[in-house]
N, C-alpha and C positions, 0 to 999 in steps of 0.2 A: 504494500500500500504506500503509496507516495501522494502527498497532501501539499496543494499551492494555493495562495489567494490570485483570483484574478485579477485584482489590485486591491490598494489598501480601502474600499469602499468608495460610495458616494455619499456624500454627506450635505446638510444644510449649511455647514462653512464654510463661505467664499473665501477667505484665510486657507483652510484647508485642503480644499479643491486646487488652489492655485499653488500651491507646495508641492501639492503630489504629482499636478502634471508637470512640473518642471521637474520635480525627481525622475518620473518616468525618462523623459527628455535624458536628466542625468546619467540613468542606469548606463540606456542604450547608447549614450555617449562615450560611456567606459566600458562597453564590449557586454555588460551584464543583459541576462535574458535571450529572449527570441521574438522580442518585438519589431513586427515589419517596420515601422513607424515611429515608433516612439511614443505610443497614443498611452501605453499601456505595458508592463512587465512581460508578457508571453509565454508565462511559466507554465498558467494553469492548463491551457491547450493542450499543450506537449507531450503532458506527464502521461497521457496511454503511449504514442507513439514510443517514447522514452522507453517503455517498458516492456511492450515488442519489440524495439531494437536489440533490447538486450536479452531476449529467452523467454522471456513468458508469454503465456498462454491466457487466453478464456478473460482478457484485458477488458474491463468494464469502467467506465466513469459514475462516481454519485456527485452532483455538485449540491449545497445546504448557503444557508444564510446564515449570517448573523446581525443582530440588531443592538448596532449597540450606542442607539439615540439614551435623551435623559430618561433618567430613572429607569434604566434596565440595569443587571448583573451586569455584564459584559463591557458597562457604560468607563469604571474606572480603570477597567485593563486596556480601553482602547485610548483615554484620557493618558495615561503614563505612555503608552507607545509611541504615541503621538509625540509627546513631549521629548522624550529622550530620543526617537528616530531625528525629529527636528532638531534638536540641540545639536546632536554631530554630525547633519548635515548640513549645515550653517557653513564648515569652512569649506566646502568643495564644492557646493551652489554657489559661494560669491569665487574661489578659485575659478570656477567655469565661466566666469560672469552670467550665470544665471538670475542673478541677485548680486542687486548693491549691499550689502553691508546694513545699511539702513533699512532699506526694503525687507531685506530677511529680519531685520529684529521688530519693525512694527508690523508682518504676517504674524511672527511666531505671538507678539502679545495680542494680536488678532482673535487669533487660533485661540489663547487660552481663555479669553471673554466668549466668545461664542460656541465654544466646546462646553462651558458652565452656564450658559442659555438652560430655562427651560422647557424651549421650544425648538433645543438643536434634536436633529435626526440626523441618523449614521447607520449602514448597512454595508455589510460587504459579502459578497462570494466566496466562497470556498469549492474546491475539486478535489476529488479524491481518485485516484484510478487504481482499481483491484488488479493484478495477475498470478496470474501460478505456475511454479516454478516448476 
């Protein structure tokens, strides 16, 4: 079983939407994933092909949500991810000039007012692909 997020969600933060597609941007700028474009990571796709490549058999995909707007469970693990993904990508988003400096420090205080919204919502994809060896 091999398990990818299709990306890190869509959410109701314009702060946060505009972080990840420029991470996305980032990834495939530094060779990461299998995104034609840049739009998006390209992992989740992949993971059956990946795993017929390599010998298995009987390869199946489940893909699940997750919800993890206010006042869900899910709400404070995606709340720290968030923060600390953002925090140490701060110097290779303005290294790329993807972000001034500035820019990335009032998204990131963006991101943390409208992540503590009561009215924010956030979901993301998940993929799973089964095979047997």
């Amino acid at each position: 079983r091999l398990t990818e997020l299709n990306d890190f969600g869509i959410t109701s933060s314009p702060a946060i939407e505009r972080i990840q597609a420029q991470g996305a941007v980032l990834m495939r700028q530094a060779g990461y994933g299998f995104s034609a474009d840049g739009r998006n990571y390209g992992m989740a796709p992949r993971l059956p092909r990946l795993l017929r490549e390599t010998g298995y058999k009987n390869v199946r995909p489940l893909a699940c949500a997750v919800d993890f707007s206010a006042n869900t469970d899910a709400w404070i693990d995606f709340y720290r991810n968030f923060e600390v993904t953002f925090t140490q990508g701060k110097r290779m988003n303005v290294a790329m000039k993807l972000f001034t400096e500035e820019e990335y420090d009032q998204l990131f205080q963006q991101f943390l007012v409208e992540m503590r919204s009561a009215d924010f919502w956030g979901m993301c994809q998940l993929l799973s692909a089964f095979g047997q060896k």
